[in-house]
C-alpha positions as CSV (number, residue, x, y, z in Angstrom):
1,X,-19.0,284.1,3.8
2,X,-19.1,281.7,6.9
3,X,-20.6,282.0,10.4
4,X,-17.2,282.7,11.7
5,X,-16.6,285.8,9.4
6,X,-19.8,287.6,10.3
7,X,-18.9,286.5,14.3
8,X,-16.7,288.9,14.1
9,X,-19.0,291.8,14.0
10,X,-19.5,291.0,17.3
11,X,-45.5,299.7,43.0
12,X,-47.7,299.5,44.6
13,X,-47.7,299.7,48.2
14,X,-50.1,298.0,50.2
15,X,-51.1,299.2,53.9
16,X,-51.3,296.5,56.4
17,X,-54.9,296.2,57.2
18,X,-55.6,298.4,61.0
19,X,-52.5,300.6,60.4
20,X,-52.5,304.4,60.9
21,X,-51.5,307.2,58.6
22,X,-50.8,310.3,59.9
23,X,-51.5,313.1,57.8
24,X,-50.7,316.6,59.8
25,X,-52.4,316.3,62.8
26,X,-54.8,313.8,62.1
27,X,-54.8,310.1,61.7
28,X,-56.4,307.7,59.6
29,X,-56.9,304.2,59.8
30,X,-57.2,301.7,57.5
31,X,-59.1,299.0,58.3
32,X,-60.9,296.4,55.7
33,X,-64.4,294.2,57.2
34,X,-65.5,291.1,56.0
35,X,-66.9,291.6,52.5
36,X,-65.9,295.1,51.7
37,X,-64.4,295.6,48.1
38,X,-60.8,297.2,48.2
39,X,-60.0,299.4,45.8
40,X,-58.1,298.1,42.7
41,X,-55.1,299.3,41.2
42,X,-55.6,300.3,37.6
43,X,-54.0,297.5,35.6
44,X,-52.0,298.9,32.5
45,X,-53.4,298.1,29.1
46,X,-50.2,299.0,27.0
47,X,-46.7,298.5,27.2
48,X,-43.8,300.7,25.8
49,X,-40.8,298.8,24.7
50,X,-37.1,299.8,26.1
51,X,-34.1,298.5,24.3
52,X,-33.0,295.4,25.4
53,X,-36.5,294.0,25.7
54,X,-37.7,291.2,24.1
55,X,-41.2,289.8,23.8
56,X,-40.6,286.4,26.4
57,X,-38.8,289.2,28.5
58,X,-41.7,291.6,28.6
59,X,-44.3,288.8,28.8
60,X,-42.3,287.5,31.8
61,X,-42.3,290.9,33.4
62,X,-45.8,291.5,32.6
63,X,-47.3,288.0,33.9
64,X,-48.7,287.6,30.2
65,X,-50.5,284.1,30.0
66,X,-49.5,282.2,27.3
67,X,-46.3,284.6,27.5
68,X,-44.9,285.8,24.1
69,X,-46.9,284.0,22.2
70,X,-49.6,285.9,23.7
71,X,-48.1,289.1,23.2
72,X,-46.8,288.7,19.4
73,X,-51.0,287.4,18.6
74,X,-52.5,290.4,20.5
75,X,-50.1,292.8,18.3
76,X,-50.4,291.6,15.4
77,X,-45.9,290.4,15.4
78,X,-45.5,287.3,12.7
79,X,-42.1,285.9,12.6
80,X,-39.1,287.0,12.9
81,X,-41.0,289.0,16.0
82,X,-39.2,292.2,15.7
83,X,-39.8,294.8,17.8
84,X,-38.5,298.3,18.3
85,X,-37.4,300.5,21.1
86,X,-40.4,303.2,21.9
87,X,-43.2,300.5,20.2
88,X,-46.4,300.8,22.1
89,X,-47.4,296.8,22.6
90,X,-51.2,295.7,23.3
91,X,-51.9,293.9,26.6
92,X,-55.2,292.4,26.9
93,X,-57.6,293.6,29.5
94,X,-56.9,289.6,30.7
95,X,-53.4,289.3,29.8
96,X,-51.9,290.8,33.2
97,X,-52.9,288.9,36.3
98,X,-51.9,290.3,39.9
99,X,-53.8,289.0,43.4
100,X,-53.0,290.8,46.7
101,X,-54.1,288.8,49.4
102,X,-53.5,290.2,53.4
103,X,-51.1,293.2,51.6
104,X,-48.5,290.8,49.7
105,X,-49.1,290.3,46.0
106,X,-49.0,286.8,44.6
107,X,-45.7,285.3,42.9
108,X,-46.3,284.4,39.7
109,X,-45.2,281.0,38.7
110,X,-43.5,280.1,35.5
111,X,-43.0,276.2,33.9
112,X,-39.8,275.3,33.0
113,X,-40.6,272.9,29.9
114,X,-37.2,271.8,29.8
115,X,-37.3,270.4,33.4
116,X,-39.8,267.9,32.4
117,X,-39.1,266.8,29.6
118,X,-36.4,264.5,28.8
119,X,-34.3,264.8,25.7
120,X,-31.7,262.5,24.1
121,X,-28.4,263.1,23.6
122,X,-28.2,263.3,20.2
123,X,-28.5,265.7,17.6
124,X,-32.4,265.3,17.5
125,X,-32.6,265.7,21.4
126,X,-30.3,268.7,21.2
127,X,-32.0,270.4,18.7
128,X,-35.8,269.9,20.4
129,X,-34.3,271.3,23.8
130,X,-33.1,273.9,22.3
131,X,-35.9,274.8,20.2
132,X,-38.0,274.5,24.0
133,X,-35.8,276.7,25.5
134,X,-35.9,279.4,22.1
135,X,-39.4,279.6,22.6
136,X,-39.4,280.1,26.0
137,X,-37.0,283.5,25.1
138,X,-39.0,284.8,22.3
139,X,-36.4,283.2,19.7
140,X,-37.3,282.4,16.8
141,X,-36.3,279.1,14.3
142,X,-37.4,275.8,13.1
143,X,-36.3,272.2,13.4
144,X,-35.5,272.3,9.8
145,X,-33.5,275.6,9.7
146,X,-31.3,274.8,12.8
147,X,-30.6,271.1,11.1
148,X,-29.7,272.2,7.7
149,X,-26.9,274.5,9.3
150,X,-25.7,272.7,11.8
151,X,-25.1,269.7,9.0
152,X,-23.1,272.7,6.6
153,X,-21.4,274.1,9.4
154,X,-20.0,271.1,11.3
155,X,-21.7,268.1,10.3
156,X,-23.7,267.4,14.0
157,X,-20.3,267.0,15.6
158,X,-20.4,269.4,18.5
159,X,-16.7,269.4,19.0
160,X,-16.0,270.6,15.8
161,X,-13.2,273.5,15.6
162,X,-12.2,275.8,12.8
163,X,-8.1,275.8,13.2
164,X,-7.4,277.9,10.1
165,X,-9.7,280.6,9.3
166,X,-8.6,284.4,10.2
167,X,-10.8,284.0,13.7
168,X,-8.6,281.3,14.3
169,X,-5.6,283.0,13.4
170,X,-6.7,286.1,15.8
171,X,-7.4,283.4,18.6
172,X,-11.0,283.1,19.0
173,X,-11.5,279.9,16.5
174,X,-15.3,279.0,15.4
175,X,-16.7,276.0,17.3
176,X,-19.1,273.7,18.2
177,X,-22.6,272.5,16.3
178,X,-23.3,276.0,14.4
179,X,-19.2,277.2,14.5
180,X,-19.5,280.0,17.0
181,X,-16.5,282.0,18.2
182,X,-16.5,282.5,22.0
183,X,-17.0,287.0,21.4
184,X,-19.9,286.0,19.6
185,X,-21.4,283.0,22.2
186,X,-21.3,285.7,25.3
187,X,-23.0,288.2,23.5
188,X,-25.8,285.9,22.9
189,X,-25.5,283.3,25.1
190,X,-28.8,282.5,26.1
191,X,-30.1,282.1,29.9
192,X,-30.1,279.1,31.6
193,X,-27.7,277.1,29.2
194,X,-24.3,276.6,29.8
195,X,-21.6,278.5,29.3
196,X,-19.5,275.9,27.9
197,X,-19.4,277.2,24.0
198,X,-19.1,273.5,22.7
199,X,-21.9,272.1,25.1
200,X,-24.7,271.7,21.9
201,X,-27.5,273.6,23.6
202,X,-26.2,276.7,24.4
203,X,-24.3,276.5,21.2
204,X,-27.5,276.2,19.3
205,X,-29.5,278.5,21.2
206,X,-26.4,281.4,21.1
207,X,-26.3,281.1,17.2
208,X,-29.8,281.4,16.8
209,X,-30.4,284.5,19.1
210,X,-27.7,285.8,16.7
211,X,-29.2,284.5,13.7
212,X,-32.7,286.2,15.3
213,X,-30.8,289.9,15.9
214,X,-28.7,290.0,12.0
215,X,-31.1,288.0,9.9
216,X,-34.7,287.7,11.8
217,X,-34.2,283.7,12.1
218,X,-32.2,281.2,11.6
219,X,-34.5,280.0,9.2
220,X,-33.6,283.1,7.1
221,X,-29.6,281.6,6.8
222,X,-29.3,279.1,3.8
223,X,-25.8,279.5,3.1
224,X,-22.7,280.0,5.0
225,X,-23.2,283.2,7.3
């Protein structure tokens, strides 16, 4: 069955240092010296998963270092990474990292790999951006299992339309690198790609979040799917 059958299925607040706080009739202020230790909020040591979370999402949230990576070691998550609405998910007493400095909490920072790195644009560079930007998003997939279906699905050409398939024939033909129909490509189009169905990143990246949520991988997809 091809790609283009299955398609188908388509907190804290901080008190400004000298302020008062009434309480009744009386007031207390707040006031921190030179040297005196404030008191620290408790940081959480577990996490309980919510549907729609992933583990990049939660590590992102959570200001994980080494983000899901992290997270999938510390709990013991090989691939495909699954994990499961309710789960309760390890954070290492190290792995969440908050500063508040004169009552405003630090931003964390996150790289963008793909801003600094240049890729070619060619199948190879495609496939390595895309690969960047999948682990980045907690998806998983190899080099080798994204090449050996985009050569069975379309050959490497990233304009490559199915014009006579039943998809087709309902409108929504299968296209691009990994022949994905356009329902399919905005349910798992994947952020910061373009939404261009055809453009070979987000085509790549799509099809293998959907590989990720029906198979586990696209590694796991050695025939037509």
């Amino acid at each position: 069955m091809s790609i283009s059958a299955f398609n188908r299925l388509s907190r804290t607040r901080l008190a400004a240092v000298g302020s008062a706080v009434a309480a009744g009739a009386v007031a207390l202020t707040c006031a921190v010296g030179t040297g005196t230790a404030e008191a620290a909020t408790p940081t959480p040591t577990t996490y309980t998963v919510k549907a729609g979370d992933t583990l990049a999402s939660i590590a992102r949230h959570e200001h994980i270092p080494g983000g899901w990576k992290t997270l999938a070691g510390a709990n013991h998550i090989a691939s495909p990474y699954l994990i499961k609405p309710g789960e309760v998910l390890k954070l290492s007493a190290s792995a969440k990292t908050t500063a508040a400095k004169s009552g405003a909490i630090n931003a964390t920072t996150v790289a963008d790999t793909t801003s600094t790195v240049s890729y070619p644009n060619n199948l190879d560079g495609w496939i390595r951006n895309a690969l960047a930007i999948m682990q980045q998003n907690g998806i998983p997939g190899s080099y080798d299992g994204i090449y050996r279906n985009v050569m069975r699905e379309s050959s490497g050409n990233p304009n490559a339309v199915n014009n006579w398939d039943s998809n087709a024939a309902a409108g929504t033909p299968s296209e691009g690198l990994l022949q994905v129909i356009q329902p399919t490509f905005n349910a798992y189009h994947v952020p910061g790609t373009s939404w261009n169905l055809t453009d070979p990143v987000a085509n790549i990246t799509a099809a293998c979040n959907y590989a990720y949520h029906v198979y586990g991988s696209i590694d796991n997809v050695n025939g037509p799917y």
